[in-house]
Backbone bond lengths (Angstrom), bond angles and torsions (degrees), N, CA, C in turn:
res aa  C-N    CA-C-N  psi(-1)  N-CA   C-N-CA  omega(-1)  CA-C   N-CA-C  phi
1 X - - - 1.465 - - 1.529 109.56 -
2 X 1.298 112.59 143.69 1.473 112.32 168.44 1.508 138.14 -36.11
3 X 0.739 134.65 107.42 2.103 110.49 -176.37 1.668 95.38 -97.51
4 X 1.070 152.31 3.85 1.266 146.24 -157.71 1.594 85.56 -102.76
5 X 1.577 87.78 133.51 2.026 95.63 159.73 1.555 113.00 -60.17
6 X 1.446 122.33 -177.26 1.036 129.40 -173.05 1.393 106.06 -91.03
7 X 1.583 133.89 109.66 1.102 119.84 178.86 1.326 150.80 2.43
8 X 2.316 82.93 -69.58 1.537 92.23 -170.84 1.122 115.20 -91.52
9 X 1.628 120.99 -13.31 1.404 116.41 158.53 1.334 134.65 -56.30
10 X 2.095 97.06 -29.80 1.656 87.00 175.97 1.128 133.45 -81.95
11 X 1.606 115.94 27.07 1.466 114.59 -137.99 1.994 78.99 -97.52
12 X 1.509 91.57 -35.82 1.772 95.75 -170.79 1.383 110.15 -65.51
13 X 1.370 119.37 -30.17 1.475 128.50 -135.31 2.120 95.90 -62.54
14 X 1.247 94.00 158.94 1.982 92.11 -175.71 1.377 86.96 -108.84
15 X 1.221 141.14 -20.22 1.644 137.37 -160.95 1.392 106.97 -108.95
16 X 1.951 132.25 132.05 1.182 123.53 -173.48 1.757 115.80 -75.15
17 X 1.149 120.16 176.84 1.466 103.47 170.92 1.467 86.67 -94.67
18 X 1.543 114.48 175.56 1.410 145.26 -157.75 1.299 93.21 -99.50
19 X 1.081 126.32 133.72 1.786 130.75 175.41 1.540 100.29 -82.65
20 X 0.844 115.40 119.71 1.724 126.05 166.47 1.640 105.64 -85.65
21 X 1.187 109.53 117.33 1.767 124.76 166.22 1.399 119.00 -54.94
22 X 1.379 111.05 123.23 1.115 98.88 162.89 1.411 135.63 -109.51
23 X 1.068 115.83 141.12 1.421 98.47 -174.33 1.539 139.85 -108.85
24 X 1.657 121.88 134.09 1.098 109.05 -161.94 1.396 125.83 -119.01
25 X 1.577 112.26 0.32 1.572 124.16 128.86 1.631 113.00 -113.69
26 X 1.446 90.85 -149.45 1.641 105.69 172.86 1.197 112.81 -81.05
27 X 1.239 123.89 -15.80 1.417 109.78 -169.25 1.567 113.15 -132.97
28 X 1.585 112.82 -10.12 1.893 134.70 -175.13 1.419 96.63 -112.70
29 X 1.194 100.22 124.55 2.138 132.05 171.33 2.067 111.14 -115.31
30 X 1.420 82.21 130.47 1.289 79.96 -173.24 2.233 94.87 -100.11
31 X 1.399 104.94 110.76 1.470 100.26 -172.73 0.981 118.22 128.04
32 X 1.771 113.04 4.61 1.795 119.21 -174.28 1.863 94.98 -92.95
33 X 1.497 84.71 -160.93 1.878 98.77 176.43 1.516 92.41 -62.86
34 X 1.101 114.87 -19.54 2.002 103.32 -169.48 1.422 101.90 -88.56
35 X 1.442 90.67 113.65 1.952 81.08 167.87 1.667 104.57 -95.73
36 X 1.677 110.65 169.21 1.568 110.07 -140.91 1.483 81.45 -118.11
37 X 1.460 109.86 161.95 1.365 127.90 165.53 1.542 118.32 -113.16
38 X 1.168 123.75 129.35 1.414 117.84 -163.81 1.686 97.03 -136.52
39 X 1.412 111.78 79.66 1.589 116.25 -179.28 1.301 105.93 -109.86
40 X 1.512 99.52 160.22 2.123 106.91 179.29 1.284 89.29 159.76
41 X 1.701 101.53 172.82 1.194 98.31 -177.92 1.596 101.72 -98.34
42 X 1.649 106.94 174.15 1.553 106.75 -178.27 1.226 121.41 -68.96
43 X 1.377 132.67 -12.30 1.151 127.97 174.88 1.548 80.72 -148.39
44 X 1.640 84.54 164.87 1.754 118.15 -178.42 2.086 96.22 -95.91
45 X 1.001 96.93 119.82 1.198 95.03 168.68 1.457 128.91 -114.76
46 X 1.529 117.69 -30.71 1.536 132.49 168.11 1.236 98.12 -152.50
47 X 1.354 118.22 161.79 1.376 124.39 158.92 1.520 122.11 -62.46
48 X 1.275 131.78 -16.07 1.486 110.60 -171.40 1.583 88.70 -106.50
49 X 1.603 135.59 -1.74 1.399 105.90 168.48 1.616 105.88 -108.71
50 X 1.478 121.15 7.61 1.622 127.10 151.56 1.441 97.74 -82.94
51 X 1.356 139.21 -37.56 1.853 111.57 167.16 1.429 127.22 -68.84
52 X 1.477 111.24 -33.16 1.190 106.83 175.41 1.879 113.75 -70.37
53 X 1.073 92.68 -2.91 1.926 86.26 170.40 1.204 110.83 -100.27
54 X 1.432 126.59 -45.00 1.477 103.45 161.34 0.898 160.13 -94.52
55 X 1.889 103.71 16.09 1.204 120.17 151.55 1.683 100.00 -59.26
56 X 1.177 120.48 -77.90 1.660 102.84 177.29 1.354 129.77 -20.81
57 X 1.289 131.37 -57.17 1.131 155.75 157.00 1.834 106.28 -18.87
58 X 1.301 80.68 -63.36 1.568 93.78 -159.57 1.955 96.53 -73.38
59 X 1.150 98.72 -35.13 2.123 113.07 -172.73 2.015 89.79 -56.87
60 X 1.209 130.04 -52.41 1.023 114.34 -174.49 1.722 139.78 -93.58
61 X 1.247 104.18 34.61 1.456 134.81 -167.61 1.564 103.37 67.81
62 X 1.510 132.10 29.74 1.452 107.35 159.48 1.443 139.49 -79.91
63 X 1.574 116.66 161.31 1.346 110.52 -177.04 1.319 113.03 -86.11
64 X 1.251 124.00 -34.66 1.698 132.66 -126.93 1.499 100.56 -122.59
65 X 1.240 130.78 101.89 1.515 123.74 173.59 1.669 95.52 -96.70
66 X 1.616 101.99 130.20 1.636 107.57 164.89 1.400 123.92 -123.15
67 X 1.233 130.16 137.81 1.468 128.44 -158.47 1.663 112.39 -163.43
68 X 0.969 105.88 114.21 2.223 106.72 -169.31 1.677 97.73 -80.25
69 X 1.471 97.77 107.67 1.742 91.62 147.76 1.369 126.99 -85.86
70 X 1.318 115.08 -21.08 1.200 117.48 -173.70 1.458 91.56 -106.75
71 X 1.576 131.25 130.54 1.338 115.44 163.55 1.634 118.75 -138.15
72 X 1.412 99.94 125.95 2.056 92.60 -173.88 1.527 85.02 -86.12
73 X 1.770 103.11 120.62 1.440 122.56 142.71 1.319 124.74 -92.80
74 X 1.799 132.56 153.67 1.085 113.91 -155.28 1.244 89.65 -91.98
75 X 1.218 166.78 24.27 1.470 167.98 -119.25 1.743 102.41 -177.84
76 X 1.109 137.90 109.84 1.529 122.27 172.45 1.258 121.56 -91.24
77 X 1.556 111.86 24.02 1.527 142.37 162.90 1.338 105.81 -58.60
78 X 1.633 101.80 -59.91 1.742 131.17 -162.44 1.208 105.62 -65.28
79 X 1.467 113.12 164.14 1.290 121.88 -145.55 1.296 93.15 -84.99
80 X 1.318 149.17 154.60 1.513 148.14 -165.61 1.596 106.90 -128.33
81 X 1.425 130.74 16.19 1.136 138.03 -172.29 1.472 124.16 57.81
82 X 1.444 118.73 160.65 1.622 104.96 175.63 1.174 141.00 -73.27
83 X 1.382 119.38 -20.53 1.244 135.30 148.99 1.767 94.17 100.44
84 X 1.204 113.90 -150.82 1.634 113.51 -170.03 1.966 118.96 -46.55
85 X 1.110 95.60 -13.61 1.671 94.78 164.26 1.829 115.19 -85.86
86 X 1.378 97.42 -32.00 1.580 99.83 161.61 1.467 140.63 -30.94
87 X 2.443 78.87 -70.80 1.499 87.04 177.46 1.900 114.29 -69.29
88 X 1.619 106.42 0.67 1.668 92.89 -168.31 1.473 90.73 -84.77
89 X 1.225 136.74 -9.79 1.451 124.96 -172.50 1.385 101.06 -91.39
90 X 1.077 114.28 -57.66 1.481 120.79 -177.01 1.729 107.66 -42.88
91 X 1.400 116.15 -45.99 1.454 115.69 174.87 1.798 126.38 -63.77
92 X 1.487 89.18 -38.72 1.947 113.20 165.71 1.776 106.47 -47.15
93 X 1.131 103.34 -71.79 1.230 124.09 -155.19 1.922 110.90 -75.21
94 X 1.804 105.32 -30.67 1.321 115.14 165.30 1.823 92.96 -65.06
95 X 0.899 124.19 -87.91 1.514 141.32 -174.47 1.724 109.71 -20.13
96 X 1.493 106.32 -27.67 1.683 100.06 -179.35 1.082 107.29 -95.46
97 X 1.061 135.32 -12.44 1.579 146.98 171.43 1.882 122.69 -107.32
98 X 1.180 96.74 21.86 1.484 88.83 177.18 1.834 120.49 72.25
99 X 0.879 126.95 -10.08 1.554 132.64 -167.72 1.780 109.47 -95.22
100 X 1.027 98.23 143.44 1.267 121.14 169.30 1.965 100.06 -81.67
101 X 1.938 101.89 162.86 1.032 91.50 163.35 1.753 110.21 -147.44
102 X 1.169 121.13 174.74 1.444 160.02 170.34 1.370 116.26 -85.05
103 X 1.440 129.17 114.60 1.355 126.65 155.03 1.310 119.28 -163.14
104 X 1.253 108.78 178.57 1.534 111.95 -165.54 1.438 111.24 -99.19
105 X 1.411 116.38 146.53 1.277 129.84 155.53 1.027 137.65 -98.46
106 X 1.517 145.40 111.09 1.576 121.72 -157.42 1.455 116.07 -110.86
107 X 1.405 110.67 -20.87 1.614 111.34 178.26 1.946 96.22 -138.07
108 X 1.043 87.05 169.56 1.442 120.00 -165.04 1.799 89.36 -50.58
109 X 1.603 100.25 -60.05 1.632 113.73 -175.95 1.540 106.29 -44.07
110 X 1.146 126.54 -26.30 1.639 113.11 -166.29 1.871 97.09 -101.98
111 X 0.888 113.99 -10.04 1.498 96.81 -162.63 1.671 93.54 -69.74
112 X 1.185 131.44 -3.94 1.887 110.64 176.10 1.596 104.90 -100.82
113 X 1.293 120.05 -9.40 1.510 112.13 163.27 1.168 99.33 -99.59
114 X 1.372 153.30 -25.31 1.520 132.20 -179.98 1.533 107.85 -70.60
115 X 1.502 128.16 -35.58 0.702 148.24 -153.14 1.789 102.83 -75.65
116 X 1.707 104.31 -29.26 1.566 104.83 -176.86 1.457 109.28 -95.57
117 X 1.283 120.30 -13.56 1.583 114.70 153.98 1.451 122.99 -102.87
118 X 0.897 146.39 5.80 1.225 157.80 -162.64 1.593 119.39 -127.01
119 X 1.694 114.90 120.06 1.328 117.02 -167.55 1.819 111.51 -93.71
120 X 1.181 116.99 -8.79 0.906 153.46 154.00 1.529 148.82 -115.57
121 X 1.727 136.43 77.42 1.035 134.81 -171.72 1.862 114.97 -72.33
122 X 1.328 119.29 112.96 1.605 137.93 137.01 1.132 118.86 -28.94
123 X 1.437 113.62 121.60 1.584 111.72 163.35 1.910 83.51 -122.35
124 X 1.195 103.08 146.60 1.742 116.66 -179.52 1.330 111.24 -93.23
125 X 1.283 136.82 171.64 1.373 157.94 -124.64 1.890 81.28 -100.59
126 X 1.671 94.30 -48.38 1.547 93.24 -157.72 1.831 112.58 -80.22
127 X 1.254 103.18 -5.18 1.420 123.47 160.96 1.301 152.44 -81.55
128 X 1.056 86.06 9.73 2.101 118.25 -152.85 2.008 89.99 -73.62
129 X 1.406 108.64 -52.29 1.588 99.29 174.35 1.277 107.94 -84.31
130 X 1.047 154.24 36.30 1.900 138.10 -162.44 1.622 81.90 -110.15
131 X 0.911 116.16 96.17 1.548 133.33 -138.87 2.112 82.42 -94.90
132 X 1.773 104.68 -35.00 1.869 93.42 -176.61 1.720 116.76 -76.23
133 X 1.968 89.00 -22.64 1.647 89.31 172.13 1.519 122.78 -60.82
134 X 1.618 96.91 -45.36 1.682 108.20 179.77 1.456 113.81 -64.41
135 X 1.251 122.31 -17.66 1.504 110.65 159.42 1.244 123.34 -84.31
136 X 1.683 120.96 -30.40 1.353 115.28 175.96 1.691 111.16 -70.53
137 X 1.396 116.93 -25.29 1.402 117.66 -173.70 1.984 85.54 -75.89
138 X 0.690 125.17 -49.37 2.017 137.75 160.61 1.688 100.73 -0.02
139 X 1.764 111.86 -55.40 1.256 97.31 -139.97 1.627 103.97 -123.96
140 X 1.290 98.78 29.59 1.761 113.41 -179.50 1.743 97.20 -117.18
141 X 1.308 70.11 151.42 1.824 94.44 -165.49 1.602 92.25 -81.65
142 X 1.497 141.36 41.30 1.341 147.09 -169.87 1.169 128.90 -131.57
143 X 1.508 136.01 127.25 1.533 126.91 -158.96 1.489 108.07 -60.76
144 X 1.377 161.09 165.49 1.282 161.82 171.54 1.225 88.00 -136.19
145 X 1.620 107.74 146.03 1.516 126.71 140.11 1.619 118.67 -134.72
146 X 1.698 94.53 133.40 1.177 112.28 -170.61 1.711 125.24 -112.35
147 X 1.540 84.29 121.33 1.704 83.87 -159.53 1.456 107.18 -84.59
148 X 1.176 120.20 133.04 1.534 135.90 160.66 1.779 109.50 3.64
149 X 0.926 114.19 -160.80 1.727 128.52 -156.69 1.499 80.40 -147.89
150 X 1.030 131.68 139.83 1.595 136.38 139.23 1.142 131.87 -38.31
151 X 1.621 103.55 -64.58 1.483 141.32 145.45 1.407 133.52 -69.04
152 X 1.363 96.53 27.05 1.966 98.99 -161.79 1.758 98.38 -118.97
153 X 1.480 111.47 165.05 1.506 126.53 -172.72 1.661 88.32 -90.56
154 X 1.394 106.34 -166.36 1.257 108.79 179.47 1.671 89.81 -121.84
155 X 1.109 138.97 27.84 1.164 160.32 -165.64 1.387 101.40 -121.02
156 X 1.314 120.16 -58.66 1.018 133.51 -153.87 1.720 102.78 -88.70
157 X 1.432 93.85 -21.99 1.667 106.20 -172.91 1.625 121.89 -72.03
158 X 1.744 89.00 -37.10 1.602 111.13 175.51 1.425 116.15 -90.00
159 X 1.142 109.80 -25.77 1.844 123.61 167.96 1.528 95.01 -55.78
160 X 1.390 140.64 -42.34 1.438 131.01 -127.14 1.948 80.87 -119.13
161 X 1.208 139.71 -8.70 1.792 152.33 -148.03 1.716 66.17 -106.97
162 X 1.589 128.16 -69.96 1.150 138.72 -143.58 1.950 100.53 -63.50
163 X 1.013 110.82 -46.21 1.341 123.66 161.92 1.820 104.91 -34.75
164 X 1.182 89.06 -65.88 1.875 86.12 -174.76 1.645 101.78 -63.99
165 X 1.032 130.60 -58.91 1.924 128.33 -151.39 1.512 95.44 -72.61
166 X 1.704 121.45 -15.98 1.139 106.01 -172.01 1.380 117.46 -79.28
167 X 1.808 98.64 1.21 1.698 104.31 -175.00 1.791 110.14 -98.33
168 X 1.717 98.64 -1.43 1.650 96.33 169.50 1.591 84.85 119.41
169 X 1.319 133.79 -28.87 1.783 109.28 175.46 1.480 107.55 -107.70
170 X 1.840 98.15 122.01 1.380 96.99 162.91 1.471 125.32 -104.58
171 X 1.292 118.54 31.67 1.465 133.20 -170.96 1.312 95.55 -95.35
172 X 1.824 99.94 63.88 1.970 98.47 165.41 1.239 95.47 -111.64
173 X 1.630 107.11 159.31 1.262 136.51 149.54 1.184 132.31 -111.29
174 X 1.768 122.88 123.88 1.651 114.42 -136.87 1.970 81.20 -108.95
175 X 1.185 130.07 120.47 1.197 148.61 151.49 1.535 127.68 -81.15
176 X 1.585 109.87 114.91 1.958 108.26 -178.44 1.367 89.39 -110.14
177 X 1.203 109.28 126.84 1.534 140.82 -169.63 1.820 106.09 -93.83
178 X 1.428 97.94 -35.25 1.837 104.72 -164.60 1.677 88.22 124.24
179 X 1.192 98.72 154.22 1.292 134.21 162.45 1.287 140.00 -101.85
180 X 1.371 155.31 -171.81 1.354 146.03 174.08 1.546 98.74 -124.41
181 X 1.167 121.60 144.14 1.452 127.71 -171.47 1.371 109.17 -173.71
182 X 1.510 138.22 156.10 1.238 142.05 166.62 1.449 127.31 -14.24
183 X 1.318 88.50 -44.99 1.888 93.09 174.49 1.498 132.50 -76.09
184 X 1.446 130.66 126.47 1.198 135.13 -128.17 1.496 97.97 -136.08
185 X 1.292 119.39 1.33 1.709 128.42 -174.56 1.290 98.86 -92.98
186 X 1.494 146.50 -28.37 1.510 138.32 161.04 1.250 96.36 -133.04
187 X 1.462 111.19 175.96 1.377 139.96 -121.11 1.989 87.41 -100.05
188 X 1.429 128.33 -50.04 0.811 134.92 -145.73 1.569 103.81 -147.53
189 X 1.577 138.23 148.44 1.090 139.63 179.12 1.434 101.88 -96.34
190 X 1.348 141.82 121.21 1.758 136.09 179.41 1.696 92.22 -85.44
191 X 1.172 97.74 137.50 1.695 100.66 -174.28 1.614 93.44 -101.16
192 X 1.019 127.76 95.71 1.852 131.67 -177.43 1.935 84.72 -72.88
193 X 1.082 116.86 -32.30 1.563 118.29 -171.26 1.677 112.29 -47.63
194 X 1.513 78.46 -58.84 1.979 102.83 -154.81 2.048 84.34 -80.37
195 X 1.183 124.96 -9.58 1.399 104.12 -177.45 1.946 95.94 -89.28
196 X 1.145 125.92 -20.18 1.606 133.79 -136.93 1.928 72.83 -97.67
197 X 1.784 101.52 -54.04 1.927 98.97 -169.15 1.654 100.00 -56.21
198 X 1.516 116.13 -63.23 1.244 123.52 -158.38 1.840 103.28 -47.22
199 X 0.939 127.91 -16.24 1.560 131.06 -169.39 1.521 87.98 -87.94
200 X 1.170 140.12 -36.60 1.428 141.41 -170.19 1.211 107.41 -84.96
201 X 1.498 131.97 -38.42 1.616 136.51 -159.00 1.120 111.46 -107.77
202 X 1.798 118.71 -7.70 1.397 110.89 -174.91 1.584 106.92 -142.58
203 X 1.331 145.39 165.78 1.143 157.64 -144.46 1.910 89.34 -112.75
204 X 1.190 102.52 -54.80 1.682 110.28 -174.67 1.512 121.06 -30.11
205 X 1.486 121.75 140.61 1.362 85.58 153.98 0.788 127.67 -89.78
206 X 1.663 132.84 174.53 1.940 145.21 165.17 1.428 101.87 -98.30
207 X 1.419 90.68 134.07 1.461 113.95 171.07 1.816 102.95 -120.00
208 X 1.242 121.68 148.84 1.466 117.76 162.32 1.597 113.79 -113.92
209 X 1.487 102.78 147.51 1.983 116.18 173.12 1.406 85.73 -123.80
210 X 1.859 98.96 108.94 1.332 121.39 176.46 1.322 93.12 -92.87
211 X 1.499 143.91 -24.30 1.391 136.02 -170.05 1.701 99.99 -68.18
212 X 1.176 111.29 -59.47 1.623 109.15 -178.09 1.419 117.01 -70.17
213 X 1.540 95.46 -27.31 1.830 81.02 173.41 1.412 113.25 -59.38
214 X 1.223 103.49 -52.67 2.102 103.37 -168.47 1.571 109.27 -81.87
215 X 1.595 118.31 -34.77 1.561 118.65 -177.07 1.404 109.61 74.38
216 X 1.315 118.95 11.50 1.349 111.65 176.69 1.991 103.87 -138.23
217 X 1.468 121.83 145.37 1.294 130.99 -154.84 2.003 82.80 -72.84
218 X 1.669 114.39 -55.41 1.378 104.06 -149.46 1.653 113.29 -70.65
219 X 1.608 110.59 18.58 1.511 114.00 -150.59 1.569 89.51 -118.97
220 X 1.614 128.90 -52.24 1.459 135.75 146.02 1.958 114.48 25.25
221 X 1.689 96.03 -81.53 1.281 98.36 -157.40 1.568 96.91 -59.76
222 X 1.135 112.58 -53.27 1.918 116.30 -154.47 1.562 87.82 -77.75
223 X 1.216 142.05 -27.49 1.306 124.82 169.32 1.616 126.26 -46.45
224 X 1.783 93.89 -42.02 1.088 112.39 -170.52 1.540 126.09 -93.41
225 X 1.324 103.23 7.22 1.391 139.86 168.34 1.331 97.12 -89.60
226 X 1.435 127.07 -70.17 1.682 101.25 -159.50 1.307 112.59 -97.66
227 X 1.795 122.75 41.47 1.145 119.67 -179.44 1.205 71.13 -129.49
228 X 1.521 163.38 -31.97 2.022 136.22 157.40 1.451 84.25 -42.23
229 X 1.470 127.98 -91.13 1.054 134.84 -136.51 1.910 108.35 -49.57
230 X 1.554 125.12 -5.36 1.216 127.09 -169.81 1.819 79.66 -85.88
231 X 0.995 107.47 -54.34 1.807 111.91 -165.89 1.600 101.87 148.95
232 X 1.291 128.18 26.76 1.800 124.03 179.83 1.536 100.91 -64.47
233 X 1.380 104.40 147.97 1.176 128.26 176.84 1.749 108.51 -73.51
234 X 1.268 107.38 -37.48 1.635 131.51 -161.07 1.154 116.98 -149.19
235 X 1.515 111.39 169.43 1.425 109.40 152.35 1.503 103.35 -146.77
236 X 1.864 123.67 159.09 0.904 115.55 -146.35 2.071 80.22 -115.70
237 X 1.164 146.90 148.92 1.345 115.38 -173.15 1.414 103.48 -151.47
238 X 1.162 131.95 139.42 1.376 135.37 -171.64 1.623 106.16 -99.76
239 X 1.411 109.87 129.85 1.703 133.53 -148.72 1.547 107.56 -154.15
240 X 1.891 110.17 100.89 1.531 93.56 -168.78 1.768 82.36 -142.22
241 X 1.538 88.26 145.51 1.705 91.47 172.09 1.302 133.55 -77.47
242 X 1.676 120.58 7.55 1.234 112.88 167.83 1.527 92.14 -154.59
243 X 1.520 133.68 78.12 1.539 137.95 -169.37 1.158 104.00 -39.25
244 X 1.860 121.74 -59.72 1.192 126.08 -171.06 1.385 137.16 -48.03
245 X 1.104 111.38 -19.44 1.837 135.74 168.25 1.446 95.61 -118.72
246 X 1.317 164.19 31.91 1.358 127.11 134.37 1.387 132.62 -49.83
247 X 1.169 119.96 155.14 1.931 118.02 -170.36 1.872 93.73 -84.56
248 X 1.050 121.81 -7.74 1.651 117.45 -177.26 1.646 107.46 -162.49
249 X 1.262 117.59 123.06 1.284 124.90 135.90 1.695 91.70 96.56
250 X 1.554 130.82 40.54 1.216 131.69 172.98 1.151 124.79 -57.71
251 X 1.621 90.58 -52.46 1.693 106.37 -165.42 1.784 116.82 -58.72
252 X 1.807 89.23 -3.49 1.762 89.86 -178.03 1.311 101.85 -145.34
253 X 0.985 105.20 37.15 1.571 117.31 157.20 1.186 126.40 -131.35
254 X 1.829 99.06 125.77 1.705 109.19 -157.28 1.824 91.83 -86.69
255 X 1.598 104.88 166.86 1.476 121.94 -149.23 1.557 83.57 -93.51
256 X 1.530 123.17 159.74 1.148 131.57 -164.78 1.359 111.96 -66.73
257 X 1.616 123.79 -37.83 1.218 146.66 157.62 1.429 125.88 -10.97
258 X 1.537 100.40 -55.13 1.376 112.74 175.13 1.507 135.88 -79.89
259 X 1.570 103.16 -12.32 1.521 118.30 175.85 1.537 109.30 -50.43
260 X 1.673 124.81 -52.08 1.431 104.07 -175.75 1.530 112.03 -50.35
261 X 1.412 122.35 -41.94 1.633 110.90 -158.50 1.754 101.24 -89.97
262 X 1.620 111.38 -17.96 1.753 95.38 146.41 1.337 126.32 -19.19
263 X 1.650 78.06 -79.93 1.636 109.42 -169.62 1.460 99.96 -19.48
264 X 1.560 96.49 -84.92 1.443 117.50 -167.33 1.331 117.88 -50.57
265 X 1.355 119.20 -26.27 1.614 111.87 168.47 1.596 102.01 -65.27
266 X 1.222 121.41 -71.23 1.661 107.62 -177.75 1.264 137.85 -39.57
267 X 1.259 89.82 -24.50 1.339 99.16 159.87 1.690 144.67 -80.08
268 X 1.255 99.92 -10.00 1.402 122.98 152.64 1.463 115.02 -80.11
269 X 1.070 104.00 -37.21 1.842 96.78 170.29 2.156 118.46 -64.09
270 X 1.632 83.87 -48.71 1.626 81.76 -176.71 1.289 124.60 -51.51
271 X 1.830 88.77 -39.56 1.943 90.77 -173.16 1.655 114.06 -60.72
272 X 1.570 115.58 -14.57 1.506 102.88 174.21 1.131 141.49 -58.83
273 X 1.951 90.71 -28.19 1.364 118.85 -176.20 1.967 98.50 -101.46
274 X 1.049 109.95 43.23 1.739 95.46 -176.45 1.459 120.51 49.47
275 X 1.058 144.11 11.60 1.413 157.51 -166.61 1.008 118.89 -103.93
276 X 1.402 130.21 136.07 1.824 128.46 178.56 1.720 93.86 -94.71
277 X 1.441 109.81 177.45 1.238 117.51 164.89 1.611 108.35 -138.98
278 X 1.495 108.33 143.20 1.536 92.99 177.39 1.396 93.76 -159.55
């Protein structure tokens, strides 16, 4: 059954809906007073530079290691990730360090092997309608988070969440990535708006990916500052040990180095709002 209010009613409503937790062990909620950290690099490239991130990861009380084996680049030049040797590192390397993990699914076919290493299944920006994925991600007993549309409404964003719960799982997590809009100086527009409404119109929690919203490393922190300060549940954050040679997504991915004083900046944000960060 649906859990989402009725759109057009909520458009009036003066009162937010209640964020429902989700949970992704026995004892970690994605949507409580704890807001979540979801760092890694964007793609898995070997195992010793997917360990050396979550050993970081893991060194500064995080939960969430994230890392694409499967990755749609818009170029079929670009590196396309490793695919099932990925997720076995990503699971190795989560598993020696205590961490849970994050990854992507891109077609319908992978969601029952992503699904067996992965504590969390990804649907991507460019996936938001793949309307057979969102039912197969629908019918697993597994938390999903679903990232925004590029090109998508926020209508269209929660219409497409409804797609999944209508298959029996409502253990989504609604992610704004950035948008596409007039402006041509970063990569992506971060909608601080559509994260501040979506906390009002939907039960889910919001997480923000300030790396893809802006596409640039020095834009990250303050992105990721005023998407706590909108009310995010999370943030999803790109973390690689040598940016300058990654096979994807360098130019906006900050160097592993900098994660402790991340940390600690978000963490000055949460405590305003009563909130831990980890």
């Amino acid at each position: 059954m649906n859990t989402l209010p009725d759109l057009q009613t909520s458009k009036t409503m003066n009162t937010a809906v209640t964020t429902k937790p989700v949970p992704i062990t026995s004892n970690f909620a994605i949507g409580s007073s704890e807001v979540v950290l979801m760092a890694g690099p964007c793609s898995v490239e070997s195992y010793a530079q997917t360990r050396a991130a979550a050993e970081a990861v893991a060194r500064v009380g995080g939960r969430v290691l994230r890392g694409g084996a499967f990755k749609p680049r818009t170029s079929p030049d670009s590196f396309q990730g490793l695919g099932q040797e990925g997720l076995e590192i990503l699971r190795d390397v989560a598993d020696e360090f205590g961490l849970l993990v994050i990854t992507e699914a891109l077609a319908v076919e992978h969601v029952p092997l992503v699904a067996r290493y992965a504590d969390i299944i990804q649907l991507g920006s460019r996936n938001m309608q793949h309307y057979p994925l969102l039912w197969a991600a629908g019918e697993l007993d597994k938390p999903v988070l679903l990232k925004r549309g590029f090109m998508s409404t926020i209508d269209e964003w929660l219409k497409a969440a409804e797609h999944i719960s209508s298959r029996g799982n409502t253990n989504i997590i609604l992610c704004e990535r950035g948008i596409r809009t007039f402006e041509t100086a970063t990569r992506n527009t971060l909608d601080t708006n559509g994260i501040a409404l979506v906390k009002q119109r939907s039960p889910y929690p919001v997480i923000a990916d300030p790396s893809h919203a802006t596409g640039r490393a020095d834009l990250v922190l303050p992105a990721a500052r005023a998407a706590l300060a909108a009310g995010a549940d999370g943030l999803l954050v790109e973390f690689h040990p040598d940016p300058d040679n990654a096979l994807s997504d360098g130019q906006q991915s900050l160097p592993l180095s900098k994660l402790p004083h991340f940390v600690a900046e978000m963490g000055k944000i949460t405590a305003v709002f009563n909130r831990t960060f980890t």
